[in-house]
C-alpha positions as CSV (number, residue, x, y, z in Angstrom):
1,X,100.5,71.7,139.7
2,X,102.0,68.0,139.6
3,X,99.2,67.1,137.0
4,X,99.6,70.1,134.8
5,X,103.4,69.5,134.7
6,X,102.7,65.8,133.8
7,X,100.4,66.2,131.3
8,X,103.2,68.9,129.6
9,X,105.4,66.5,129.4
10,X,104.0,63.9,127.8
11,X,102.9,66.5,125.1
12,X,106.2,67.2,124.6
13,X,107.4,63.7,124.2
14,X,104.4,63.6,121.4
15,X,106.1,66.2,119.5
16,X,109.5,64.9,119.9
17,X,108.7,61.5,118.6
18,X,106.8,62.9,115.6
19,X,109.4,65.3,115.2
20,X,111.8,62.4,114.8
21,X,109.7,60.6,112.7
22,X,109.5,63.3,109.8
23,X,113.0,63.8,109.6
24,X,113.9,61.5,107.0
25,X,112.1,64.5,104.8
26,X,114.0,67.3,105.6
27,X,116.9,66.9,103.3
28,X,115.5,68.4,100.7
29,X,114.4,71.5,100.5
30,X,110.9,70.4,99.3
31,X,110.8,67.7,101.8
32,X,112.0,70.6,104.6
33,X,109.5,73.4,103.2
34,X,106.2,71.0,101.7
35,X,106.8,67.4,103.0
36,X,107.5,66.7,99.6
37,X,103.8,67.3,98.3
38,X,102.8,64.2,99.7
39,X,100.0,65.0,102.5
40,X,96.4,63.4,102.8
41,X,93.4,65.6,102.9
42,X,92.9,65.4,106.9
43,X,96.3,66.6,107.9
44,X,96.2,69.2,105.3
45,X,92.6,69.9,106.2
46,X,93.5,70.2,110.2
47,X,97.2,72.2,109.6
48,X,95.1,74.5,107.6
49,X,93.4,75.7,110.7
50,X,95.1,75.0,113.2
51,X,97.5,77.4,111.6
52,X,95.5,79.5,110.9
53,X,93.5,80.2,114.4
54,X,96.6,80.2,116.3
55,X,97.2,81.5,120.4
56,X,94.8,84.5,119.0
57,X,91.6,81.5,118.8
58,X,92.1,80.7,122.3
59,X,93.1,83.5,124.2
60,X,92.3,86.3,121.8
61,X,89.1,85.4,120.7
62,X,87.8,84.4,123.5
63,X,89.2,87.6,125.3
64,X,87.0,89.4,122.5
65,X,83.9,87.2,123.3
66,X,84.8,88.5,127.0
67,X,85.0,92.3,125.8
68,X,82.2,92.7,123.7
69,X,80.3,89.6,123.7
70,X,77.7,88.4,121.0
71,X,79.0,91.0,119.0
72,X,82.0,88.9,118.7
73,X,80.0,86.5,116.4
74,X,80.1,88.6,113.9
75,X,83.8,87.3,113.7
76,X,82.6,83.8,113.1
77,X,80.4,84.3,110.2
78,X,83.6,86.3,108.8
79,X,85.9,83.0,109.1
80,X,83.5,80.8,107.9
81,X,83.3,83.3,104.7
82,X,87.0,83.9,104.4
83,X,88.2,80.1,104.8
84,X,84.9,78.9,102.4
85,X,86.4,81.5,99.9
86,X,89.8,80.1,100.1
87,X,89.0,76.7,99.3
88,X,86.4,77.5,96.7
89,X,88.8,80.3,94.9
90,X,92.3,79.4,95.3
91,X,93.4,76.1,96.4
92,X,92.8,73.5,93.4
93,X,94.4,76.2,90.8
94,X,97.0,77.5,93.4
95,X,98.0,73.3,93.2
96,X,97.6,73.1,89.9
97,X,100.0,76.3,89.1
98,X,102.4,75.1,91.9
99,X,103.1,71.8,90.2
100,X,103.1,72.8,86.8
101,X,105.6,75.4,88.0
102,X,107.7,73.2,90.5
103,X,107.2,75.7,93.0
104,X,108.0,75.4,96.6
105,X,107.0,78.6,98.0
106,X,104.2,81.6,97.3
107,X,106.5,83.9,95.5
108,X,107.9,80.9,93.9
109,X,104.0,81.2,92.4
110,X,103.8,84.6,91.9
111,X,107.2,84.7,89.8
112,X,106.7,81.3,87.9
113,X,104.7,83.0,84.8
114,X,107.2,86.3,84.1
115,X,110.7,86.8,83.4
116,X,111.9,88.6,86.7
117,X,115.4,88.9,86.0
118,X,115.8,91.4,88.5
119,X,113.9,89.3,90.9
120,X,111.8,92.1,92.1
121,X,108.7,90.0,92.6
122,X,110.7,87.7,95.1
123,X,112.6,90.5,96.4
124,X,109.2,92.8,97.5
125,X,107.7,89.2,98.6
126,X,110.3,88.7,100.9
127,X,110.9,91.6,102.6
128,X,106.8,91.6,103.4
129,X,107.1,88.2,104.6
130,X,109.7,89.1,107.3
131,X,108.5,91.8,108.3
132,X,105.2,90.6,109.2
133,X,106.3,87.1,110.3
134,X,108.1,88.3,112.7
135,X,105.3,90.7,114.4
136,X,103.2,87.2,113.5
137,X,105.7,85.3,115.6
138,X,106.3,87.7,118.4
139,X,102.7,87.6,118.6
140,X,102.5,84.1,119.6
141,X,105.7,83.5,121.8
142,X,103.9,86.4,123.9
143,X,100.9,84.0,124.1
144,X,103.1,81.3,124.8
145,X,104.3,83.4,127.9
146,X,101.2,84.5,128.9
147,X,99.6,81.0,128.8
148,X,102.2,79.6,131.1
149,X,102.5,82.3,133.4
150,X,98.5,82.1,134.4
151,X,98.9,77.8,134.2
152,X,101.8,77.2,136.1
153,X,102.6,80.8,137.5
154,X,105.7,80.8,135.5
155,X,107.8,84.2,135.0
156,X,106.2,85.6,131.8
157,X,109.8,86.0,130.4
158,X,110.6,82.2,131.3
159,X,107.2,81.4,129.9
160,X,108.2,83.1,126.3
161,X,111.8,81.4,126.2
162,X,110.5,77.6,127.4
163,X,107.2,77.8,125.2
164,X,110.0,79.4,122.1
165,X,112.5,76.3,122.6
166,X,109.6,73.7,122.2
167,X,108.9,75.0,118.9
168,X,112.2,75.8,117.3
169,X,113.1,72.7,118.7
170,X,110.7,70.4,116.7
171,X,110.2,72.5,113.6
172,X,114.2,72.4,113.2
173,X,114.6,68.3,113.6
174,X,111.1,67.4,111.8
175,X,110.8,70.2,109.2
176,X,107.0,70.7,107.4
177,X,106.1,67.1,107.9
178,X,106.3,67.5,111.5
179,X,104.8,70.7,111.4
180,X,102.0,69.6,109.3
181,X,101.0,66.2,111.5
182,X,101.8,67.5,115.0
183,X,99.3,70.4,113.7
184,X,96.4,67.4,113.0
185,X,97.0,66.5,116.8
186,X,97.3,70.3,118.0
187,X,94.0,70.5,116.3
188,X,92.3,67.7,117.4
189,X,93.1,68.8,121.0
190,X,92.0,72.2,120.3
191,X,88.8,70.9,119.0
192,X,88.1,69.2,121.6
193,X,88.8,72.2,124.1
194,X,86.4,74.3,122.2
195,X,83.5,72.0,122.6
196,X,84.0,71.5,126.1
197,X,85.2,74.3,128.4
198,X,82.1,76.7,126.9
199,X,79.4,74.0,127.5
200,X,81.2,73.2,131.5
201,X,81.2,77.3,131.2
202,X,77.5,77.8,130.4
203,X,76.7,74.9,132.8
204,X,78.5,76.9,135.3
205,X,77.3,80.0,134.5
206,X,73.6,77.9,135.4
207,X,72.7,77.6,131.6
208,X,72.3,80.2,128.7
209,X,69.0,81.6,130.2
210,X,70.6,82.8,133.7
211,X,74.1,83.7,131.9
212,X,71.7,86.0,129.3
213,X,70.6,87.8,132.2
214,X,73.9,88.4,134.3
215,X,75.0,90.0,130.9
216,X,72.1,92.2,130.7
217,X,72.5,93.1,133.8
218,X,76.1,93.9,133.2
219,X,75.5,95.9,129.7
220,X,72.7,95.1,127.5
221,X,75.0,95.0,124.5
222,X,76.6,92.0,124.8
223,X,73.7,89.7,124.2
224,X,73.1,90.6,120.9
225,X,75.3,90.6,117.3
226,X,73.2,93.7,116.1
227,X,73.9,95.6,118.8
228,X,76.2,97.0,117.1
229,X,74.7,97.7,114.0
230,X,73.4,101.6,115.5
231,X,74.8,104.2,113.2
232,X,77.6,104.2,110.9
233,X,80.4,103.3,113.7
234,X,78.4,99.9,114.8
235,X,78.0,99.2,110.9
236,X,82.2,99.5,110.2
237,X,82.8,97.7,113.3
238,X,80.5,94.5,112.1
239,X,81.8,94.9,109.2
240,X,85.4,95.0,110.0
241,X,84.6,91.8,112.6
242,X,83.7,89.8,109.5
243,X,86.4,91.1,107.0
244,X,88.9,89.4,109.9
245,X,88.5,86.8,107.8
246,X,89.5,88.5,104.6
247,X,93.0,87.1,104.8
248,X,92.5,83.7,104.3
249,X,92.6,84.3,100.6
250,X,96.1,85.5,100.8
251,X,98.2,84.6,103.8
252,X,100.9,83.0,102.5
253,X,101.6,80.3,105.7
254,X,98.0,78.8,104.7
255,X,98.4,78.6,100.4
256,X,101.1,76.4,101.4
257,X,98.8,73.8,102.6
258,X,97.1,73.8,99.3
259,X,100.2,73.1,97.5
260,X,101.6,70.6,99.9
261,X,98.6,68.1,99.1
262,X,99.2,64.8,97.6
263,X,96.6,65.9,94.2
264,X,93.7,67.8,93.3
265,X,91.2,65.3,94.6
266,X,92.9,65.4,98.7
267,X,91.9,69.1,98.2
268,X,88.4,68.5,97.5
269,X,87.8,66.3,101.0
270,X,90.0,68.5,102.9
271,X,87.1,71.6,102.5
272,X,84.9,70.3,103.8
273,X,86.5,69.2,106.9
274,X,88.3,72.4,107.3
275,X,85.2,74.5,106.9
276,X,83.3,72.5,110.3
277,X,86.4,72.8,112.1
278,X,86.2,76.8,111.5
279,X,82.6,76.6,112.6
280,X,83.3,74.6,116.1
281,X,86.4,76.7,116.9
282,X,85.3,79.9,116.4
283,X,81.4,79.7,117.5
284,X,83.7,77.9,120.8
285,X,85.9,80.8,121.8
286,X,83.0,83.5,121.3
287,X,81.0,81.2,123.6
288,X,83.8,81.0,126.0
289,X,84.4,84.3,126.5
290,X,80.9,85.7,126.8
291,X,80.4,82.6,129.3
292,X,84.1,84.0,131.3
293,X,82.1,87.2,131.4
294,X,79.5,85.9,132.9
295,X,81.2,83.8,135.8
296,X,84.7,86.5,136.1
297,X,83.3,89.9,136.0
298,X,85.6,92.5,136.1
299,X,89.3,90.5,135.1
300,X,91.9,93.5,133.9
301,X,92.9,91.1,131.2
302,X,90.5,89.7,128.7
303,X,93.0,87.5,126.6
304,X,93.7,85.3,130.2
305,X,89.9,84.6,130.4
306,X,90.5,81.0,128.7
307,X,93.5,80.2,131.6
308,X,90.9,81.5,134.4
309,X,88.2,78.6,132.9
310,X,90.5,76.6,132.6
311,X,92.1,76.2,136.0
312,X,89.3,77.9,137.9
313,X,86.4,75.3,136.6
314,X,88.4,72.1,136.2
315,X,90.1,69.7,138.0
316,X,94.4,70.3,138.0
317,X,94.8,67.1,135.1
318,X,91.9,68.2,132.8
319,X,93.4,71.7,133.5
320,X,97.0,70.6,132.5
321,X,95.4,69.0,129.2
322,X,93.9,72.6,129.0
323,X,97.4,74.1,128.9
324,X,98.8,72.1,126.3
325,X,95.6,73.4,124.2
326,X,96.3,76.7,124.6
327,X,100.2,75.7,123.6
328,X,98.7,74.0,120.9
329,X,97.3,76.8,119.4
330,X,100.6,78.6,119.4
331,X,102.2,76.2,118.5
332,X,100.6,75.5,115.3
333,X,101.1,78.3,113.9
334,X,104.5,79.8,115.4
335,X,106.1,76.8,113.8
336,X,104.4,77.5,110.3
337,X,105.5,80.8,110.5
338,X,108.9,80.3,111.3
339,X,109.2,77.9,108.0
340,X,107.6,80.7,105.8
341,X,110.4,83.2,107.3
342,X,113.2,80.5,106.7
343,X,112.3,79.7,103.4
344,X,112.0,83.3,101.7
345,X,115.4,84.0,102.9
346,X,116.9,80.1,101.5
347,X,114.6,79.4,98.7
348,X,113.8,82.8,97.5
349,X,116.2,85.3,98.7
350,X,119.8,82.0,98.7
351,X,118.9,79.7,96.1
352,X,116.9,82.1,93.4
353,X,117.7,85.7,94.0
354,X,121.6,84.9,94.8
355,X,122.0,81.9,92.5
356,X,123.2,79.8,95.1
357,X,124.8,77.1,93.5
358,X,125.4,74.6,96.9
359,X,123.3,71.2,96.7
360,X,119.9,70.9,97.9
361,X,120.7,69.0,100.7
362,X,122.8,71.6,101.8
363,X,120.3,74.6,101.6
364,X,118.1,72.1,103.6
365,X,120.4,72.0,106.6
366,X,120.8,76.2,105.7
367,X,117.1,76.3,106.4
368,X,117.2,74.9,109.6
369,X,120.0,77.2,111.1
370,X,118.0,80.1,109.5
371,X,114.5,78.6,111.6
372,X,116.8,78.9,114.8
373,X,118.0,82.3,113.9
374,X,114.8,83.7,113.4
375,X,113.2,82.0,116.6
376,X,115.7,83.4,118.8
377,X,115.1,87.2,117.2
378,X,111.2,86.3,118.2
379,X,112.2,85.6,121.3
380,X,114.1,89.3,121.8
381,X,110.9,91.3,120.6
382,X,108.0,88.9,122.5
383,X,110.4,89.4,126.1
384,X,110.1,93.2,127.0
385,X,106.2,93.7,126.9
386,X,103.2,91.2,127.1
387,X,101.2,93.1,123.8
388,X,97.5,92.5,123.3
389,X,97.5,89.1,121.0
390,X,94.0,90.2,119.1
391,X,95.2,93.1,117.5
392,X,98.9,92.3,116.9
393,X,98.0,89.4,115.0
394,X,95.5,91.1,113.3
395,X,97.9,93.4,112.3
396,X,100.7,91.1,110.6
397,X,97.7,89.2,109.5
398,X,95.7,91.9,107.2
399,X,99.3,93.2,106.1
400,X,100.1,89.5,105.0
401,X,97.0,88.7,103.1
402,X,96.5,92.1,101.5
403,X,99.6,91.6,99.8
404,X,99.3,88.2,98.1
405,X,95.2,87.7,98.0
406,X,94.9,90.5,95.9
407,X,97.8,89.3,93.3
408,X,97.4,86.0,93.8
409,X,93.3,86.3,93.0
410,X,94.6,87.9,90.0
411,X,97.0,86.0,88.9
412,X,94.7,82.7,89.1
413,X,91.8,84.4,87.4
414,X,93.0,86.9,85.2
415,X,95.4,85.7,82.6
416,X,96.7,89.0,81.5
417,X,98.0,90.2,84.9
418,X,101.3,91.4,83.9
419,X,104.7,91.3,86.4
420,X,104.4,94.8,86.5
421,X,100.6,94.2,88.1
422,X,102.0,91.9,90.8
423,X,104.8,93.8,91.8
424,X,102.3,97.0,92.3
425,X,99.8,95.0,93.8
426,X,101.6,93.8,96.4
427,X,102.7,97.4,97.5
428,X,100.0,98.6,97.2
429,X,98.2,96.0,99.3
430,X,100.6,95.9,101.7
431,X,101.2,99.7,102.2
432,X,98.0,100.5,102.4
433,X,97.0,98.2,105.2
434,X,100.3,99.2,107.6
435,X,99.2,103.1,106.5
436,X,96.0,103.0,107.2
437,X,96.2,101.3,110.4
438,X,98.9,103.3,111.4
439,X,97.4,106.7,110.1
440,X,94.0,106.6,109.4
441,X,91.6,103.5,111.2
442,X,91.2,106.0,114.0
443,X,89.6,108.3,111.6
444,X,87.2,105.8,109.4
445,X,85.2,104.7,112.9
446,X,88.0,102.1,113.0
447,X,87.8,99.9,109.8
448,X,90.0,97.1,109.6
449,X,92.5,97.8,107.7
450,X,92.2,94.1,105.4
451,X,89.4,95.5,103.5
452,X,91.2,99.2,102.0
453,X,94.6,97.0,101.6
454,X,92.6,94.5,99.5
455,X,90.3,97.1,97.9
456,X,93.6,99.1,96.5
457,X,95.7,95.5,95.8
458,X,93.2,94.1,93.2
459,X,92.3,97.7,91.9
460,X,96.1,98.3,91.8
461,X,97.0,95.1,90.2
462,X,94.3,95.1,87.1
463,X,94.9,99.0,86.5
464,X,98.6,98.3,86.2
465,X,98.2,95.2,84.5
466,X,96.5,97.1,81.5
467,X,98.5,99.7,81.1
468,X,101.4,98.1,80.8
469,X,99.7,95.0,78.2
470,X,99.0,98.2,76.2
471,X,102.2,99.7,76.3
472,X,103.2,96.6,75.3
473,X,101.3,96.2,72.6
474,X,102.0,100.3,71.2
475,X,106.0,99.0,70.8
476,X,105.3,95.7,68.7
């Protein structure tokens, strides 16, 4: 227990002194919100996923490899599509339109080209953003409490509220920049994790062959992918595994990334980096669950299996370097998310929607308070109940990207997507993925709800976006 506690606590003093080393570009709200536009491609490269994987990599995924096992890869090759796509499709002209536009946030983007004078574009993108950031948020202050409850036997309640402060803490003082490199050493450490706690795991487990057959023994399903592929209810739930990573075209906590790079050409070199970090971290948790499955039959709780590896198969210091992993995870994308909240409601909601006219500086130090504000309302909803991680993430996370990929794929590739377009396409993306997993997922064999949200976003968006050019053109 001395170890783990140790090892915590010089994490923490990593985060502190980075935190205090980015402040200097936090007085502006560019500097607070982008780090000034000024990153290289490896931190943008590593932020990118290590915000993007998040406490749902490490204790939801690998609970998932635990549940269902090899069928969980089918997750895998959907991240490696989605993240691929998002590189290829949208992050050089998302930079590009961002700069030209001198825009600091997604619906900065998705308003730059129209004349909103009613502001409804920001006003629909903002109310989506908080609504889903904080499930998003709640999401991982619950991991946060579950990960140091199993580590340290901390109350889960005192696990959410220490885990919480650590990361308003640092995202208030160092803003983005902080974020953005104490996500490159987050990432390296979950890298690292994610190579070795499967293999020790496997070993353990006396080596793929014997763990192959203590899963057969246990169900013959999970030692294959296309085990589920019998009928149409194993077809929808492959193919809602792989559309998991559907989002990554649209969640707006990751296009930030692109647009925080120093050019065009840091974008290029950060691909391909961020594509082999997918493929290690998510081939990694599958392997680690089916592994924990293997060696901890029978555990109530699949999203602990990672903890029970953790301090069941390693010594107490390589287990304490193990917690800060897990907190790692969390942490790199709680903090993202809690500047994504802070600056729709000062950059879009203050300074463009309300006209604020106070100084820059000024709404900088107004996006810090609001960071602590909505940390603390986390905090309340992430206290009373510990929520499966896997699916509440997935749900803030298809509802998130089926608003803005759809648009935002529009937008980039289709020049005559009207305002009108957007503003429908991001209802409709939106709406339809918290309506159909509320309503009807049940009743389509469970299909994840990503894929009809994006479906009726892009279809929305171009049949709204031609009507309206045409009525248009009819009144010239």
């Amino acid at each position: 227990m001395t170890s783990i506690v140790v090892v915590l606590i010089v994490y923490l003093c990593l985060l502190a002194a980075l935190a205090v080393w980015s402040r200097r570009e936090t007085n502006t709200l560019s500097g607070f919100y982008l780090a000034g536009k000024k990153l290289p491609y490896w931190v943008v490269a590593f932020s990118t996923n290590a915000t993007g994987e998040s406490g749902w990599l490490l204790l939801g995924l690998t609970g998932m490899g635990y549940a269902v096992g090899a069928q969980a890869y089918w997750v895998v090759v959907g991240e490696l599509v989605g993240i691929g796509l998002s590189w290829l499709l949208i992050s050089r002209r998302l930079k590009r339109l961002s700069d030209e536009t001198h825009s600091i946030t997604v619906p900065d983007v998705l308003a730059a080209r129209f004349n909103d004078s009613w502001h409804l574009i920001r006003a629909v993108a903002v109310v989506i953003i908080l609504a889903m950031v904080t499930t998003y948020v709640t999401a991982q202050l619950v991991a946060s409490g579950k990960a140091l409850s199993e580590f340290v036997n901390m109350d889960y309640k005192v696990g959410v509220v220490v885990g919480s402060t650590i990361i308003i803490a640092y995202t208030f003082i160092g803003g983005y920049k902080a974020v953005s490199y104490t996500d490159v050493l987050q990432g390296v450490l979950m890298l690292l994790g994610l190579i070795f706690v499967p293999l020790v795991a496997v070993n353990a487990a006396g080596g793929w062959d014997s763990l192959t057959s203590n899963l057969v023994a246990q169900d013959p399903g999970l030692v294959s992918m296309f085990s589920l592929t019998n009928g149409i209810e194993g077809w929808v739930a492959a193919i809602s595994f792989v559309a998991i990573g559907l989002p990554f075209l649209g969640v707006p906590q990751l296009l930030v990334r692109f647009m925080s790079a120093r050019d065009d050409g840091e974008l290029v070199k950060a691909r391909y980096v961020s594509v082999g970090i997918t493929l290690v971290f998510t081939i990694g948790a599958v392997t680690a669950g089916i592994a924990g499955r293997a060696l901890f039959p029978g555990i109530e709780d699949s999203e602990t299996i990672f903890p029970k590896l953790a301090t069941e198969l390693f010594p107490p210091l390589i287990s304490g370097v193990l917690l800060v992993i897990v907190l790692s995870a969390i942490m790199s994308t709680a903090d993202s998310l809690l500047l994504l909240a802070s600056s729709a409601i000062v950059r879009d909601t203050m300074q463009k929607i309300l006209g604020s006219k106070k100084s820059d500086r000024a709404l900088s130090v107004y996006g810090k308070i609001v960071t602590i504000i909505i940390g603390i309302a986390a905090i309340a909803f992430a206290i009373p109940e510990a929520q499966f991680i896997f699916y509440f993430v997935l749900f803030a996370w298809s509802g998130l990207g089926a608003a803005f990929g759809p648009v935002l794929i529009c937008l980039l590739y289709y020049k005559k997507t009207t305002r009108a377009g957007v503003l429908s396409g991001m209802l409709a993306g939106f709406l339809t993925s918290v309506i159909w997993m509320l309503e009807f997922k049940e009743q389509a064999y469970g299909l994840y709800e990503a894929v009809p949200g994006f479906v009726v976003g892009i279809i929305v968006t171009l049949l709204v976006s031609l009507v309206t050019q045409r009525a248009a053109a009819n009144n010239l």
